[in-house]
C-alpha positions as CSV (number, residue, x, y, z in Angstrom):
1,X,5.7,17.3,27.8
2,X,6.4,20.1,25.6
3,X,8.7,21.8,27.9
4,X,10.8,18.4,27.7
5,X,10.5,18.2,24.2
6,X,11.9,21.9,23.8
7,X,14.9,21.4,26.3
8,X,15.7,18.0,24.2
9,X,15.0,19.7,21.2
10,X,17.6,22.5,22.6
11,X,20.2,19.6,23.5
12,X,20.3,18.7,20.0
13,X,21.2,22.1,18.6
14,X,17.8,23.0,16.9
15,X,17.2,27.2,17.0
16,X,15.2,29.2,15.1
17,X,13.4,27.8,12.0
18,X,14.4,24.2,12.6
19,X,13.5,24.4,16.1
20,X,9.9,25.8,15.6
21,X,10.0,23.1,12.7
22,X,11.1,20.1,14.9
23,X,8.5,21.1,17.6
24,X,5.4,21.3,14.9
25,X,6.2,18.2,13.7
26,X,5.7,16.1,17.4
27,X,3.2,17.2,19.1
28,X,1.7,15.2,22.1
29,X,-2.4,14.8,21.8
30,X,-4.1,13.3,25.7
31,X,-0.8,12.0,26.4
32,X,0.0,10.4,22.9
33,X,3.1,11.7,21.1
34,X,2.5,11.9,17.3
35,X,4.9,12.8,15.0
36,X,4.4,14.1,11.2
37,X,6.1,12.8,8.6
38,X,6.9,14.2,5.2
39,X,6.8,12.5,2.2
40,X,7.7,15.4,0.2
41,X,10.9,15.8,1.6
42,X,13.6,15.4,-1.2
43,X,11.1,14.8,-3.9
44,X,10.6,18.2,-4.9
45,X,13.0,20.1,-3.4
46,X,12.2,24.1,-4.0
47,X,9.2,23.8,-6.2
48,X,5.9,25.3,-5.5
49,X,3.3,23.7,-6.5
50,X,0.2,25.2,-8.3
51,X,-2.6,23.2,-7.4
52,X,-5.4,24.4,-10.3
53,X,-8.3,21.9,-9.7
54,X,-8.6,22.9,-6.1
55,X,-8.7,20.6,-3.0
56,X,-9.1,17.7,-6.1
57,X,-6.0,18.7,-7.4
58,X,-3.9,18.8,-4.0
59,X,-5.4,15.2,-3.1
60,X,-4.2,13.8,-6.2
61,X,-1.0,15.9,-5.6
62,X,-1.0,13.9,-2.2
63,X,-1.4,10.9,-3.6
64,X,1.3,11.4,-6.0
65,X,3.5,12.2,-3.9
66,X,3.1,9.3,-1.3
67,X,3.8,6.4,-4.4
68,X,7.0,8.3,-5.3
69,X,7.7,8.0,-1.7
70,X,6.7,4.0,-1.6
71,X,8.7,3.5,-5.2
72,X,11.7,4.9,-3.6
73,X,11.7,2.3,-1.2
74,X,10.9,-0.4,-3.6
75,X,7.7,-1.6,-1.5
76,X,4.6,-0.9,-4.3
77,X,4.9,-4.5,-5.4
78,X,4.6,-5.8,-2.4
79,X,1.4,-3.7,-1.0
80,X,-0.1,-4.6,-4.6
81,X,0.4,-8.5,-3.8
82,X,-0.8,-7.4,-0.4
83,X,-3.9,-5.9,-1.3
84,X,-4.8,-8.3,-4.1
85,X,-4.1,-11.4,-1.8
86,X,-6.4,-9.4,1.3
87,X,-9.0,-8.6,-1.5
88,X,-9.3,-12.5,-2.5
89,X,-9.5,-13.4,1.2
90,X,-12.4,-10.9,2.5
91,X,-14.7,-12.1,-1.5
92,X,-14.2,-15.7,0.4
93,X,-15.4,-14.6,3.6
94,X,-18.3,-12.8,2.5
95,X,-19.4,-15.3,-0.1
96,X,-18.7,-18.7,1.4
97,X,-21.9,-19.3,3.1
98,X,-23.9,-18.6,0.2
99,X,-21.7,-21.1,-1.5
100,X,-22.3,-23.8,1.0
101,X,-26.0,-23.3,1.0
102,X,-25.9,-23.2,-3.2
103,X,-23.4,-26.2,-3.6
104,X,-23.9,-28.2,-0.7
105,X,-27.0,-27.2,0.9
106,X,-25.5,-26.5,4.3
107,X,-27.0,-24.4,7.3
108,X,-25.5,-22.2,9.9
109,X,-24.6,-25.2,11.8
110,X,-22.5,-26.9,8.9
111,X,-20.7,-23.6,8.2
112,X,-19.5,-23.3,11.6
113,X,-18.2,-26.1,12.1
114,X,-16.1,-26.0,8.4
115,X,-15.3,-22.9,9.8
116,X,-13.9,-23.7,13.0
117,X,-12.0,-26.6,11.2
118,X,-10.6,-24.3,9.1
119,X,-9.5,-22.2,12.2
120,X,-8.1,-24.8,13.5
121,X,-6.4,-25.9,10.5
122,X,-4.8,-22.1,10.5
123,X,-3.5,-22.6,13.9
124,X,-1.4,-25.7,12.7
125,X,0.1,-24.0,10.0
126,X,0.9,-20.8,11.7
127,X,2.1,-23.0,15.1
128,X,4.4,-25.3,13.2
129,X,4.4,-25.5,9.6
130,X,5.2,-22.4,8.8
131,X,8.2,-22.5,10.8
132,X,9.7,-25.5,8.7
133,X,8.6,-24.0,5.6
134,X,10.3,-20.9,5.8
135,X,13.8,-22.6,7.1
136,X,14.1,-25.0,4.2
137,X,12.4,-22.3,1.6
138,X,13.2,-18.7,3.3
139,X,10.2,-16.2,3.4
140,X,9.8,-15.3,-0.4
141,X,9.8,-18.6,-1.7
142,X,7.1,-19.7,1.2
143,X,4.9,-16.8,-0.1
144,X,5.0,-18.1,-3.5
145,X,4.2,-21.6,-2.4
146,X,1.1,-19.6,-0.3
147,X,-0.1,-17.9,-3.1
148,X,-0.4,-20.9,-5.5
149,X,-2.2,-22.6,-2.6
150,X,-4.5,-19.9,-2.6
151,X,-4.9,-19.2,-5.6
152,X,-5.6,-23.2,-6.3
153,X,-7.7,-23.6,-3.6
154,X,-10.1,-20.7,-4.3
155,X,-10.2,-22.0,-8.1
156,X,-11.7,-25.5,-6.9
157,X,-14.1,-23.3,-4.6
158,X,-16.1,-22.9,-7.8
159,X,-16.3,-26.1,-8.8
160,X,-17.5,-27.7,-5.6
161,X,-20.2,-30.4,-5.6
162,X,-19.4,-32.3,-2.4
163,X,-18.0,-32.1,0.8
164,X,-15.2,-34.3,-0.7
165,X,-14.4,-31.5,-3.0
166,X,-15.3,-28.5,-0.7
167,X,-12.3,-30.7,1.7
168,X,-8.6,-30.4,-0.2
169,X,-10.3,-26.7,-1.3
170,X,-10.5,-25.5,1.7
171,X,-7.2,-27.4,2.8
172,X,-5.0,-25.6,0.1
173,X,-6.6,-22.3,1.2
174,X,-5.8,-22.8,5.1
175,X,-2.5,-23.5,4.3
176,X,-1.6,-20.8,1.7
177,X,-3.4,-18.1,4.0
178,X,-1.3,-19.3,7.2
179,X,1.9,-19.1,5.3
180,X,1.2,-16.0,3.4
181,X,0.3,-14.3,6.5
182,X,3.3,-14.4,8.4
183,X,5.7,-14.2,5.6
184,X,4.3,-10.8,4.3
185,X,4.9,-9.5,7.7
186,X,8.1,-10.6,7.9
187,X,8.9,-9.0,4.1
188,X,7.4,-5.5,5.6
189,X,9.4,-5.2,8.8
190,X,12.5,-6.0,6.5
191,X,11.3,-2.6,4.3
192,X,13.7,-0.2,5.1
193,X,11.7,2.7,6.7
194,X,10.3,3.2,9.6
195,X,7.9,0.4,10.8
196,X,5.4,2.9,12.5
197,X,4.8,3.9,8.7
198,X,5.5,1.0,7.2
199,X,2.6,-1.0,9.3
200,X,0.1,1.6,8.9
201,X,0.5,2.0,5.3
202,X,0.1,-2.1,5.0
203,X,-2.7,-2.2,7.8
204,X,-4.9,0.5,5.8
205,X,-4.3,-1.8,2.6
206,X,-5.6,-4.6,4.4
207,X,-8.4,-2.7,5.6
208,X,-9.0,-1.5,1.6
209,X,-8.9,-4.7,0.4
């Protein structure tokens, strides 16, 4: 593999510096071909940086230097909504069973199947309705219809007293959630850099959240 990737790397015109360069950066790990990207590139061109707190100082450096690369392409808003959307989610999943058992008195047995009716609920939305919604409203306006469903539906989460109100709750959450979901994927693959980095960066936010 790295003989290919020297005789292609040869084809293109690389020598010297940019051909030792070119070959550091893709390197091919048990058969997988990883390639290094750098999000310094063009940021600070020529500088050398001092880093004075140490390995500290270089991670914020890092760190730094990954949101200028997100803010060039305009994306930070939309891995803030992201995480903050991923964040409310995964506080409903872990707390909902307590709040059945508080509110409702419900067992394992009763959150299952509220569960699975919610599940099922998700499938409808992602199978059919979200399809209709986005043609008449396009995908931004659909995620701002999600995220008021959401958000209303979590709200009237804390005021349940009934299965009646626990019902339209989780109704407006199923459908925000199966509309958001889709739509921010479609807003990320329109993100103008590569969707290898593009993914990962809104995976690990999803994973943060």
């Amino acid at each position: 593999v790295e003989s290919q990737l020297r005789r292609r790397s040869s084809s293109q015109g690389l020598t010297g510096d940019a051909l030792r360069d070119h070959e550091e950066s893709r390197k091919t790990v048990a058969g997988v071909k990883f390639v290094k990207v750098s999000v310094d590139s063009g940021l600070v061109p020529g500088a050398e940086v001092t880093y004075y707190f140490g390995a500290v100082g270089k991670a914020l450096y890092k760190f730094w230097l990954l949101l200028a690369y997100l803010a060039s392409h305009g994306v930070i808003p939309l891995l803030l909504l992201n995480f903050f959307f991923r964040f409310a989610f995964a506080a409903y999943k872990s707390n909902f069973a307590f709040l059945c058992h508080s509110a409702l008195e419900f067992g394992p047995k009763e959150v299952g199947f509220v569960l699975s009716a919610m599940g099922l609920g998700g499938i409808f939305v992602q199978g059919l309705l979200v399809r209709v919604v986005t043609s008449a409203l396009g995908e931004e306006r659909t995620l701002l219809l999600a995220m008021v469903s959401t958000s209303i539906g979590f709200s009237s989460l804390s005021y349940v007293k009934t299965v009646y109100h626990l019902a339209p709750a989780l109704t407006l959450v199923s459908v925000g959630y199966g509309l958001a979901v889709p739509c921010l994927s479609t807003l990320f693959s329109n993100v103008p850099m590569e969707q290898g980095i593009m993914q990962g960066i809104a995976g690990s936010i999803d994973r943060f959240g």
